[in-house]
C-alpha positions in Angstrom: 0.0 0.0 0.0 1.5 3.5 -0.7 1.2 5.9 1.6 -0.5 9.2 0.3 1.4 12.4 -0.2 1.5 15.0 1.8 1.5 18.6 1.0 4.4 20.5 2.4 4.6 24.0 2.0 7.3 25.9 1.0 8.5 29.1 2.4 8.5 31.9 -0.6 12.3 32.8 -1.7 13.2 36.2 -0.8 14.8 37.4 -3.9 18.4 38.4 -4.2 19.6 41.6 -2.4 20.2 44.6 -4.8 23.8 44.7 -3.6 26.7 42.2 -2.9 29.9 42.1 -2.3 32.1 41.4 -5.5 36.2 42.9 -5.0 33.5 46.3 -3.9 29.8 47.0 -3.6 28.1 45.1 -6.7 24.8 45.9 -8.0 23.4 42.8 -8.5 22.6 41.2 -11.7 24.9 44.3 -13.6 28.9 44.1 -14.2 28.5 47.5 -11.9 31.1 47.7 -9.1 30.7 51.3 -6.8 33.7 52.3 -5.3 36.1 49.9 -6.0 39.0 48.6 -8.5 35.9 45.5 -9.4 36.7 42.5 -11.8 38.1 42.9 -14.8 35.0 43.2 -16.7 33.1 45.7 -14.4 32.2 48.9 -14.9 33.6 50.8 -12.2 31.2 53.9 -10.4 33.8 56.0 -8.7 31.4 58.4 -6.5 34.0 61.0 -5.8 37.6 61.8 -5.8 38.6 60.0 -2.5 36.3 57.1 -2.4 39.0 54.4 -3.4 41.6 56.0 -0.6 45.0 56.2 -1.1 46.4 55.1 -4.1 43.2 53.5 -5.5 42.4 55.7 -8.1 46.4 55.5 -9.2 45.8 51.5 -9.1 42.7 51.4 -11.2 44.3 53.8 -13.7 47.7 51.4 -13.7 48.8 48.8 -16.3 46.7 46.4 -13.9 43.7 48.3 -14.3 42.6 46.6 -17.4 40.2 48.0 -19.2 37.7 48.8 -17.3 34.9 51.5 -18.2 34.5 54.3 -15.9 31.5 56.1 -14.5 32.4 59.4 -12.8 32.1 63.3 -13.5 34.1 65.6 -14.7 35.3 67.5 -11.6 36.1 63.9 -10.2 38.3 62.7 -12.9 39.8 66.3 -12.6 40.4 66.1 -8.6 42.4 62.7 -9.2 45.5 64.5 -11.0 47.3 62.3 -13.2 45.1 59.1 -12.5 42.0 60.8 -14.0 43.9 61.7 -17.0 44.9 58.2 -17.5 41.2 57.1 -16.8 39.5 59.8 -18.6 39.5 57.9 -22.2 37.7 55.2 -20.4 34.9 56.8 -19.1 31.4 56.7 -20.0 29.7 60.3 -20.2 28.7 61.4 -16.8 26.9 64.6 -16.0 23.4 64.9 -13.4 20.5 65.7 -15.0 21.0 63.1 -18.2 20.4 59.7 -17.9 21.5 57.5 -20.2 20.3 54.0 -20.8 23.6 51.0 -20.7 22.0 47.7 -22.0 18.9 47.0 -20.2 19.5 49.4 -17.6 18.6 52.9 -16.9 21.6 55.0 -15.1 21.4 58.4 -13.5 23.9 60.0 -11.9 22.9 62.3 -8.8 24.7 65.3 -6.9 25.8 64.1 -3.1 27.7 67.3 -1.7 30.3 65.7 -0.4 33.2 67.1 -2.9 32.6 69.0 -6.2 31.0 66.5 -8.7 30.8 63.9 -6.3 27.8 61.8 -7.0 25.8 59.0 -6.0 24.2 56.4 -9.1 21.0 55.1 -9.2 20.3 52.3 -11.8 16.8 51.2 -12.8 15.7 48.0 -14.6 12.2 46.5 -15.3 11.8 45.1 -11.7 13.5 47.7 -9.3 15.2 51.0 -8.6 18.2 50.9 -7.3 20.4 53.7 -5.1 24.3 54.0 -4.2 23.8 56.7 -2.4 27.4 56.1 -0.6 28.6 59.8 1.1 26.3 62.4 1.0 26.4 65.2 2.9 22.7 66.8 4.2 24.8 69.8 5.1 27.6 70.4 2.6 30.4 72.7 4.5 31.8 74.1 1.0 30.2 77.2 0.3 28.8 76.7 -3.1 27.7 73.3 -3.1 24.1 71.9 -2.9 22.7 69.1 0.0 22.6 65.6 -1.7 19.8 64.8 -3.9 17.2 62.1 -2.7 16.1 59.9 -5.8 13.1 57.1 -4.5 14.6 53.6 -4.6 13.0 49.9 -3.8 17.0 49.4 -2.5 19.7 52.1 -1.3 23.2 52.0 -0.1 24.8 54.4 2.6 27.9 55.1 3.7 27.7 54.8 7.7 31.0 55.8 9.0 29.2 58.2 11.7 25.8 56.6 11.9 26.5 55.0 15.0 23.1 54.8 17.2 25.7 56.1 20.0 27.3 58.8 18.5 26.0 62.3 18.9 27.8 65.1 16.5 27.0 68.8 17.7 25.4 71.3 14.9 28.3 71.6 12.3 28.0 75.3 12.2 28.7 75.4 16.0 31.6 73.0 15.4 32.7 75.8 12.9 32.5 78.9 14.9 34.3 77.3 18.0 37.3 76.1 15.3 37.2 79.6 14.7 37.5 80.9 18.0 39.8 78.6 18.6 42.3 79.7 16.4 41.6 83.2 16.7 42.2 83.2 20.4 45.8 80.9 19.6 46.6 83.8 17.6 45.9 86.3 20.4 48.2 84.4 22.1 51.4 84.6 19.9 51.1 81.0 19.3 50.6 78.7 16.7 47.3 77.3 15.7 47.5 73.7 14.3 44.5 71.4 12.8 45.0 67.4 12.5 42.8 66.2 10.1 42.1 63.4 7.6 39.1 64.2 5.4 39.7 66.4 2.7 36.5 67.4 2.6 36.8 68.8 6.1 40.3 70.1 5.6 38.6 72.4 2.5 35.4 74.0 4.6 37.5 74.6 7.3 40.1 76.6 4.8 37.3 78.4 3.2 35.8 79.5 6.9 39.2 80.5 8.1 39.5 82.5 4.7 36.2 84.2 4.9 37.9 85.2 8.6 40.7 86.5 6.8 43.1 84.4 8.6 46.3 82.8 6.7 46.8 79.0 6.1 49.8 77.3 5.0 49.2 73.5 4.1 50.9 70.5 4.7 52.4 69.2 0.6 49.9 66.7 0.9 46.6 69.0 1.8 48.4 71.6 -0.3 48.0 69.6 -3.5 44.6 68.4 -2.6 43.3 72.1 -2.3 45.4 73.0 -5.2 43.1 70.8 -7.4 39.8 71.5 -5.4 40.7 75.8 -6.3 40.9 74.6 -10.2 37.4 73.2 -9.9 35.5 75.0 -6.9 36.8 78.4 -6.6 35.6 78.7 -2.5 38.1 76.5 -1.4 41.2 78.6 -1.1 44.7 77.2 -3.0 46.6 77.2 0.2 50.6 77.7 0.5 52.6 74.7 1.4 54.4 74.9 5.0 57.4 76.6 5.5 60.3 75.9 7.4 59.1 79.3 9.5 56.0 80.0 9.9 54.6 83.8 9.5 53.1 85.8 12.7 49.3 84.4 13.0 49.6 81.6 10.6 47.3 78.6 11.3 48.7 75.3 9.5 46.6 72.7 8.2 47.9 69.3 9.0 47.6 65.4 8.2 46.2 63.4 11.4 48.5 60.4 10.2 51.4 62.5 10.5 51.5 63.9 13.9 54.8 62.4 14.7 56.4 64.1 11.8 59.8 65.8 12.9 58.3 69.2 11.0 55.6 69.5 13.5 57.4 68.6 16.3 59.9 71.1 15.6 57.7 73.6 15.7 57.4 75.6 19.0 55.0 77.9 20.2 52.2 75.9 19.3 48.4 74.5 20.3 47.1 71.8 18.6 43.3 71.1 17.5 41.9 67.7 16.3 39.0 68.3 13.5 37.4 64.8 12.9 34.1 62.8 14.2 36.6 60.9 16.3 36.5 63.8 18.3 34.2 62.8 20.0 36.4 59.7 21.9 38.2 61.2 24.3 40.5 57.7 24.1 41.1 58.9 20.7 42.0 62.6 21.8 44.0 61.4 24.2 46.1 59.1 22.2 46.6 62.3 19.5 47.7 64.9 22.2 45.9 67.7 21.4 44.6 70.5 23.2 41.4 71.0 22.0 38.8 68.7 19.6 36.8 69.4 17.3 33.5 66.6 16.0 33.2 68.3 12.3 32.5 65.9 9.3 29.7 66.5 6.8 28.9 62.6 6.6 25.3 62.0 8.2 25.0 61.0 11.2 22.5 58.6 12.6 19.9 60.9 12.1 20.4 62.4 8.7 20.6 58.5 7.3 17.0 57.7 8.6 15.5 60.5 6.9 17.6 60.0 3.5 16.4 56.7 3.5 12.7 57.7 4.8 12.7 60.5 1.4 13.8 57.4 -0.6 11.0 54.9 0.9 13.5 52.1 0.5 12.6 49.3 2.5 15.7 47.1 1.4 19.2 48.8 3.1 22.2 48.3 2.5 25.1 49.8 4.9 29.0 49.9 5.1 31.5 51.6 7.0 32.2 51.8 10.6 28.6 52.6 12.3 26.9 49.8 9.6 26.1 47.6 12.6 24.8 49.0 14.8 22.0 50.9 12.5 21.4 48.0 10.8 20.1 46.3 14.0 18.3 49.4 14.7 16.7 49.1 11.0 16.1 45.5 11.8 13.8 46.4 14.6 11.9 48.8 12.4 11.1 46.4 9.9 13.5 46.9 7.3 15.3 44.8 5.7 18.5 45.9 6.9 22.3 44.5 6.1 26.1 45.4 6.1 27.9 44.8 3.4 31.9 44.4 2.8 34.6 43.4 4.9 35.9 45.8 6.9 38.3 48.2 5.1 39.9 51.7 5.6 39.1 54.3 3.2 40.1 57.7 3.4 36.9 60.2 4.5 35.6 63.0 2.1 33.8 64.6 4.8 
């Protein structure tokens, strides 16, 4: 005697998520790698200037690079010097405001405010909209440049280096003004004003507040260069001279974070230094650097700022990387969204 069948119901498959990991953030189902060197045959979103850190823009424009097309603006090719020369035959026309269709796919490219023509990329196909929205700033800092544009999405991806459920950032004008004071009052004092800072981004709105003040800047080589090519294409952030072996009466030098042990700076005497970065906020962190004052100033959203970019895109699918990914995407999780991180963990230069 057979026994009869039974009927077992299956659970419905959850399709795919709109983005994986593949050598960067992958949109799946597209040879479209954000933010990253990719595969060999991807086409490679760079989002702005900084996005692949140090030396990945000169690595994706090397011998090794292949032949990858490139998606990025103008101004961003222009920021990365020699490498965007070098990639500049490769890329595919990039300006916001025109779509363009590539295959099956729709592509837009939309304004982010973290850097001049820095840009996030949504890509559309029959079944879904899809949004690397990566670093946006809500608040740009550089005079001149417009809040990132919010494009509606089924799926969206956020950069979440500050998003942090636990980390609370002060008004970034506020930030500002105190920097200021800060430096105007080491000035009153005969002394020295230096700021230790990593994003580039930062290191540009804080020379075009102290310029607006009227107060003189000399540069480290490396920040020189970087606001060298920002002036070419955004004529608020000052072109800033590189540091002499003597500094001027009421000079203020503008300093890499990484290089606080450099025999320059500690040569200098007569001087107070200032930390300007969201990891201001751990005093561990200010500790370890030595400063004598601290400064929480990025334009990156914080914690906030992401929940409402992602409530004005009514995505319910979120994608999240960076160093506060986590933590919101538990958070997200107990709101009902479907909530992930994405990426191993890797260090990339900010752009805030």
């Amino acid at each position: 005697m057979v026994a009869p069948r039974t009927h077992v119901r299956t659970k419905p498959r959850r399709p795919p998520h709109a983005f994986v990991y593949r050598a960067g953030i992958g949109l799946e189902g597209t040879h479209i790698t954000c933010d990253a060197t990719g595969f060999a045959s991807d086409l490679v979103f760079l989002s702005n200037a900084h996005a692949l850190g140090t030396g990945g823009a000169t690595k994706l424009a090397g011998e090794r690079g292949g032949r990858r097309q490139i998606v990025a603006t103008e101004q961003t090719l222009r920021l990365l010097g020699e490498a965007g020369d070098k990639l500049r035959p490769r890329a595919l026309p990039a300006a916001f405001g025109r779509p363009f269709n590539l295959g099956g796919l729709r592509i837009e490219i939309v304004p982010t405010g973290i850097l001049p023509g820095s840009a996030g990329l949504l890509c559309e196909t029959e079944n879904r909209r899809v949004f690397y929205l990566g670093a946006f700033a809500p608040e740009p800092l550089l005079p001149g440049l417009a809040p990132a544009d919010m494009r509606e999405a089924d799926a969206i991806c956020i950069d979440a280096s500050v998003g942090h459920p636990g980390l609370a950032l002060p008004p970034r004008k506020r930030v500002l003004d105190d920097l200021r004071g800060f430096v105007k009052d080491t000035i009153a004092r005969g002394e020295t004003a230096v700021l230790l800072a990593s994003a580039v981004g930062t290191v540009a709105a804080v020379a075009a507040d102290l310029l607006q003040a009227e107060i003189s800047m000399r540069a480290h080589p490396r920040f020189a260069t970087e606001l060298a090519r920002l002036h070419d294409v955004h004529a608020a952030v000052p072109a800033v001279a590189r540091a002499a072996r003597k500094l001027a009466p009421a000079e203020v030098l503008l300093w890499p974070s990484d290089a606080r042990q450099a025999a320059g700076l500690r040569a200098l005497t007569s001087k107070r230094l200032a930390l300007v970065s969201p990891s201001a906020t751990d005093t561990g962190a200010v500790a370890r650097m030595e400063v004598d004052a601290a400064f929480p100033l990025t334009n990156l959203p914080d914690r906030a700022e992401i929940l409402a970019a992602i409530e004005a895109s009514g995505a319910r699918e979120v994608a999240l990387f960076q160093a506060g990914a986590e933590g919101l995407a538990e958070e997200l999780r107990g709101r009902g969204f479907d909530a992930y991180t994405i990426g191993p963990p890797r260090q990339m230069t900010l752009v805030a």
